[in-house]
C-alpha positions in Angstrom: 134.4 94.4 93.3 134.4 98.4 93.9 131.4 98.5 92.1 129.7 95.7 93.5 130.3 97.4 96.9 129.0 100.7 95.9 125.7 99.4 94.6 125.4 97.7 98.1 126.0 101.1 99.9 123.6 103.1 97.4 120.9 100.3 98.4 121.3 100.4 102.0 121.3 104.5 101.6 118.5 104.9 99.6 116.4 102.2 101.6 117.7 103.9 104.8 116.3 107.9 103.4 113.3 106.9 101.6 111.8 104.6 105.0 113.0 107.2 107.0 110.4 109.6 108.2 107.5 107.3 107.1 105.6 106.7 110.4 103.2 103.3 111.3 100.7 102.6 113.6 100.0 99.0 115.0 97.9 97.5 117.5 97.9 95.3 120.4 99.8 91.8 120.3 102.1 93.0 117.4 105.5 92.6 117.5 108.0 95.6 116.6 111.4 93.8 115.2 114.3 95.5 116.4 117.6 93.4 115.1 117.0 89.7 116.8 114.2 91.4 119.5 110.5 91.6 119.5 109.0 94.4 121.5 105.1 93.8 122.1 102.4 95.6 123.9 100.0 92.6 125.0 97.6 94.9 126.9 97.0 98.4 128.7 94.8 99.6 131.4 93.8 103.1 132.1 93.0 103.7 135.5 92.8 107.0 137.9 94.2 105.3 141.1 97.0 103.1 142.3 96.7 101.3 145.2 99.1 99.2 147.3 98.2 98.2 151.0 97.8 101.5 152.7 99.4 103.7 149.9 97.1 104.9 147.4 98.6 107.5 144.4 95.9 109.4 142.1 96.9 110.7 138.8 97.3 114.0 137.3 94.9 112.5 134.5 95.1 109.1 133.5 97.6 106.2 134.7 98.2 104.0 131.5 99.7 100.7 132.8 100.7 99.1 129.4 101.6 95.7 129.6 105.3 95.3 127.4 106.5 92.3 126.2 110.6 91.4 124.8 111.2 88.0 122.7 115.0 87.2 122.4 115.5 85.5 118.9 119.3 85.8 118.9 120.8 82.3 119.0 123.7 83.5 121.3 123.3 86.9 122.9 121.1 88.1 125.9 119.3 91.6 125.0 119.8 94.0 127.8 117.2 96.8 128.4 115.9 98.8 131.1 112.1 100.6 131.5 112.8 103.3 129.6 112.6 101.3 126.6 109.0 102.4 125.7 107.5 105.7 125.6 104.3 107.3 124.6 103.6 110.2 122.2 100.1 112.0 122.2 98.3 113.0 119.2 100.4 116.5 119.5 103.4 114.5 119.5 104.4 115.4 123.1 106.4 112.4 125.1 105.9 111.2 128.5 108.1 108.4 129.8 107.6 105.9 132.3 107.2 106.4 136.3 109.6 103.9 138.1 108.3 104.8 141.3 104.9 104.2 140.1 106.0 100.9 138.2 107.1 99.4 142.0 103.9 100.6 143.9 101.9 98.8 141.1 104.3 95.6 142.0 103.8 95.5 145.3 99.7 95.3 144.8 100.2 93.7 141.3 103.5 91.4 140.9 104.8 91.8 137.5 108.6 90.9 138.4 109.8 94.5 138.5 113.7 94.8 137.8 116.2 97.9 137.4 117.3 96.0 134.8 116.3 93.3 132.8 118.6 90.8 130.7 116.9 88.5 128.7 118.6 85.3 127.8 118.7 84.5 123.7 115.3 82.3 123.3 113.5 83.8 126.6 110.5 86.6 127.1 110.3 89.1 129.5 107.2 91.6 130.5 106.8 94.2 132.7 104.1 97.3 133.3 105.2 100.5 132.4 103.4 102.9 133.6 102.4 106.7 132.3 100.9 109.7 133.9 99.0 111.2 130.9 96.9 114.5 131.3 92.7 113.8 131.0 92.6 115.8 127.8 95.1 113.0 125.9 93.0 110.5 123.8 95.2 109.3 121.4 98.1 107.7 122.9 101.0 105.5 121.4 103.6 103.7 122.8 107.1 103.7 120.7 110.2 101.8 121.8 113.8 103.4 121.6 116.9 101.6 120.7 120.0 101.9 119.4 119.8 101.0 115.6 121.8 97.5 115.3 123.2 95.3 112.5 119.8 93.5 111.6 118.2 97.5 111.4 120.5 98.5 108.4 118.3 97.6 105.6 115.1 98.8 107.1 116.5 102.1 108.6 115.5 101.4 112.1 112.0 101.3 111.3 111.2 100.1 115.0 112.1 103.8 116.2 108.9 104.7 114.3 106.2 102.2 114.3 103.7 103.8 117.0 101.0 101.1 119.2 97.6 102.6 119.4 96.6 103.0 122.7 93.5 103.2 122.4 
């Protein structure tokens, strides 16, 4: 039995280091797996201006409202996650996270359902629009999700904290 417990642990280890640092890059429409969750960028717009009734914000560079879908697949829990779930990276690797205040003037113009927190029933999809302030000299922008890494990561060492979507 010892042994047979061992060779599980030297699996999961070695699987664990040798996916560890290996970066991928995916496109629109596919899904990241994450334990029981799906995390999907369906779309993304790159715009200068936001506009709501009389308010109207301008960008530092480039706005980059990227449509974000989660897919519950967990047969008895609800997945709870907030907008600072995604993220993007530039070809540098700098970060830049998500604007709330932006997020709500875009739902006042463009209703997307904005929440402080979402809660997604096991079997249900929610979206939102996260949106980025990216400098004009970016062209190479990914979005990445974060997470904590869950029972259903083990075996693939959280591999969702590294696939990248190519943003453009």
């Amino acid at each position: 039995m010892y042994h047979i417990i061992l060779s599980i642990c030297l699996i999961i280890s070695l699987s664990y280091c040798s996916s560890r640092k290996r970066e991928e890059v995916t496109g629109l429409n596919q899904n990241i797996h994450h334990d029981d969750f799906e995390y999907a960028v369906t779309d993304f717009t790159k715009t200068n201006l936001l506009v709501s009734g009389n308010d109207t914000l301008r960008s530092r560079g480039n706005f980059y409202l990227v449509h974000f879908r989660v897919i519950n697949k967990a047969l008895r829990v609800n997945h709870q996650w907030d907008n600072s779930i995604g993220y993007l990276v530039d070809e540098n690797g700098n970060r830049y996270e998500n604007i709330k205040d932006h997020q709500k003037l875009l739902d006042k113009s463009l209703p997307f359902g904005w929440k402080e927190i979402y809660n997604t029933p096991h079997g249900q999809t929610d979206t939102t629009i996260l949106v980025f302030d990216l400098p004009v000299n970016i062209t190479q922008p990914y979005l990445m999700v974060r997470g904590e890494i869950l029972m259903g990561d083990a075996l693939d060492g959280g591999r969702f904290q590294r696939i990248k979507v190519r943003l453009f």
